[in-house]
N, C-alpha and C positions, 0 to 999 in steps of 0.2 A: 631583457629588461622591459622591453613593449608588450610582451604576453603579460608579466608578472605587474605590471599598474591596470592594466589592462583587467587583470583578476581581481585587484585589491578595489579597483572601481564597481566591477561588479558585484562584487561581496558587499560592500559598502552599502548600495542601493536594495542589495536583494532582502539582507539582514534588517537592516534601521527603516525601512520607507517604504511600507507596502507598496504595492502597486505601481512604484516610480518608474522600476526598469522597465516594467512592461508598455508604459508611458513612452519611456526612450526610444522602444523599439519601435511599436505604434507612427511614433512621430517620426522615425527616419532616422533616427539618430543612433546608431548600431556601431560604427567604426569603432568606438572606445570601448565598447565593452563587448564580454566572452557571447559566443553563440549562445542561444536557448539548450540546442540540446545536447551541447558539449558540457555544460553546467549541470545539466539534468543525467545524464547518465555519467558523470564524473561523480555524484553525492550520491546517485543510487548504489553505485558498488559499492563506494563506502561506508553508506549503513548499513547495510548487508551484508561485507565481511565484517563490522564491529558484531553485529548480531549473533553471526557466527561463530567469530574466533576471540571476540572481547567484552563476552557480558558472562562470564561462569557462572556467577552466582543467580543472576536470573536463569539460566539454563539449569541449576540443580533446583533451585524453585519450581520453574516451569515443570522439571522432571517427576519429585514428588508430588506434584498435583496431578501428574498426568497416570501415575503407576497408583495413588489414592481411586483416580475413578476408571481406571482399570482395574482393578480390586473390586467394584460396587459392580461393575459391569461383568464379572465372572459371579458374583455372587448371586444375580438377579436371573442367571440362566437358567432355563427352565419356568421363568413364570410363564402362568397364561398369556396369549398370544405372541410368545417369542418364536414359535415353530411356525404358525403364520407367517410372520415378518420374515423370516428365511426363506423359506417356500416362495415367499413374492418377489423377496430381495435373487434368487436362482433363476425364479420366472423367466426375473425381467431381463439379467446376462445371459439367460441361455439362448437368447434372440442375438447375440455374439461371442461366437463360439472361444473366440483368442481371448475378451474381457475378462468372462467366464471362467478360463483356465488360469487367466493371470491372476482375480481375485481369489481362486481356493490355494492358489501358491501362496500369494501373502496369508490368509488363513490359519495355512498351516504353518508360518513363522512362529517363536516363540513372541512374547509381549516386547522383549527388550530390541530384538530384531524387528519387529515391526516397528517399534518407537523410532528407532535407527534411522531405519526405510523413509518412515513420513519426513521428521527431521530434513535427510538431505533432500529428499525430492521437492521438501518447501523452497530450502535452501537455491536449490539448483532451478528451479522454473517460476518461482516469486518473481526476482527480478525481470524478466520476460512481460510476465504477466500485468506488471504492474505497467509494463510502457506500453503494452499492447490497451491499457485501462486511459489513455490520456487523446484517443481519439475522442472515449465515450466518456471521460470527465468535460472535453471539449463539447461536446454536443449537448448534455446537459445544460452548458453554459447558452449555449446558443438557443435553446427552446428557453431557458427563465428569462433570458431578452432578447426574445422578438423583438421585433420594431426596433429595436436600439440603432439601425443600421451597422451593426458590428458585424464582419466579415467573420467566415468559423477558421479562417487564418488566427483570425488577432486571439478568439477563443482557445485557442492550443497554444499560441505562444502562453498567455496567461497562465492556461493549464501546467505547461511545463517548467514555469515562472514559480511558480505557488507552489507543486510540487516539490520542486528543488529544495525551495527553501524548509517545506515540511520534513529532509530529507535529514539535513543538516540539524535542524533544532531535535527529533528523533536522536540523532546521531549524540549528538550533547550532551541531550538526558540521561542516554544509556552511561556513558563514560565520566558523568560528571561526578564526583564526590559530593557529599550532602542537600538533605531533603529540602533545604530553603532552593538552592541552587535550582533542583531539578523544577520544582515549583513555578519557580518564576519563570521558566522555560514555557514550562508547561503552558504558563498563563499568556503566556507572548505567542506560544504555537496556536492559542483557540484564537486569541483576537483577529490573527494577523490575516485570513481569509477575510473573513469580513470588510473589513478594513481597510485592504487591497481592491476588492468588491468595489466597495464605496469610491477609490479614488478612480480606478479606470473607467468603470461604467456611469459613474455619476448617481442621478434617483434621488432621491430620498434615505434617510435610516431605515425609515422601518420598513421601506421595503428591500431596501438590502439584505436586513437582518432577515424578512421573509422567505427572502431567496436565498441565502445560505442554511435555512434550516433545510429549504427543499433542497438544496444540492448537497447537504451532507450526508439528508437520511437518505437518498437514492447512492449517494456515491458510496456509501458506509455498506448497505446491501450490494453491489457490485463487486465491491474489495473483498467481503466477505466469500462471496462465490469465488471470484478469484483466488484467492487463496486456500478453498477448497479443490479446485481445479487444479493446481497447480501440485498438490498432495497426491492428489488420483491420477493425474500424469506421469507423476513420477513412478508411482506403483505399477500401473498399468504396463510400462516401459522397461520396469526393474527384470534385469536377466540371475 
């Protein structure tokens, strides 16, 4: 019954009141509510398993977009400088020999096999990847406020604070019934950085707002890499 107020306290703050918890935690006030990162890798796995095992129909979406520009990509073969682009893309593995053997094995998979492959290896080292991304969302935080005297403590709890919650509204959207619904999520997921922003660090708006455009286009480009990472790991490692 103490774990279970205990979470519904936490939810409460994370969901309705940017930046509260992190407030909480800041100030000392931690007894009552769920650890940072017991919160945070409890909502990771579960939009990660909805993604997986509870969005079909985005998944046969996702699928026919992806076997569409697999099609354009066979079609195009043979234009000028695609035997270049090989030759350098060979070049550059053949400086590791294992890479090298392990990319002409994927290669040589059919399209639906490879599709497979990427799939789970997203699947299986995303989440990784993504906690391994919250030192470096913390430290972004900590270079757009210098001088704030904020310890790069408080910036990972927040990190992990914010994340959570982007974790669950993600989780929402996928499973939610109708376009107002997803919508409004949607619309509650953009403010709520900012927002959050604004109540723990303090400042101004618009330099809040300045500083979430610069932490989202850096952190947007990092997620991206990561998530390519996480693909070619899996590949690389596939037996």
């Amino acid at each position: 019954m103490a774990l279970e107020g205990k979470l519904w306290r936490t939810l409460a703050l994370l969901l309705f009141r940017p930046g509260a918890l992190s407030k909480e935690y800041i100030a000392g006030r931690r007894v009552r509510y769920v650890e940072p990162l017991r919160i945070y890798l409890t909502f990771s796995i579960l939009l990660f398993a909805i993604l997986r095992f509870g969005s079909g129909d985005l998944v046969h979406v996702n699928n026919s977009e992806q076997v569409h520009l697999t099609t354009q990509a066979v079609e195009q073969t043979g234009q000028p400088g695609e035997e270049k682009q090989i030759h350098l893309r060979y070049s550059m593995l053949g400086q590791f020999p294992v890479l090298s053997s392990q990319w002409q094995r994927f290669e040589q998979l059919s399209g639906a096999e490879q599709k497979r492959l990427a799939i789970e290896s997203f699947f299986h080292y995303a989440p990784y990847g993504m906690f391994c991304l919250m030192p470096i969302f913390a430290l972004y935080l900590k270079i757009l406020y210098l001088g704030s005297g904020r310890r790069y403590g408080e910036h990972f709890l927040f990190a992990l604070h914010t994340n959570a919650f982007a974790f669950i509204m993600m989780a929402l959207i996928v499973i939610m019934p109708g376009l107002f619904f997803r919508m409004a999520l949607g619309c509650w997921l953009l403010a709520y950085l900012p927002w959050a922003m604004w109540r723990v660090y303090a400042g101004n708006k618009f330099g809040t707002a300045v500083r979430w455009l610069l932490l989202m286009t850096s952190y947007s480009i990092t997620l991206s890499i990561a998530a390519l990472a996480s693909v070619a790991t899996g590949v690389m490692l596939s037996h």
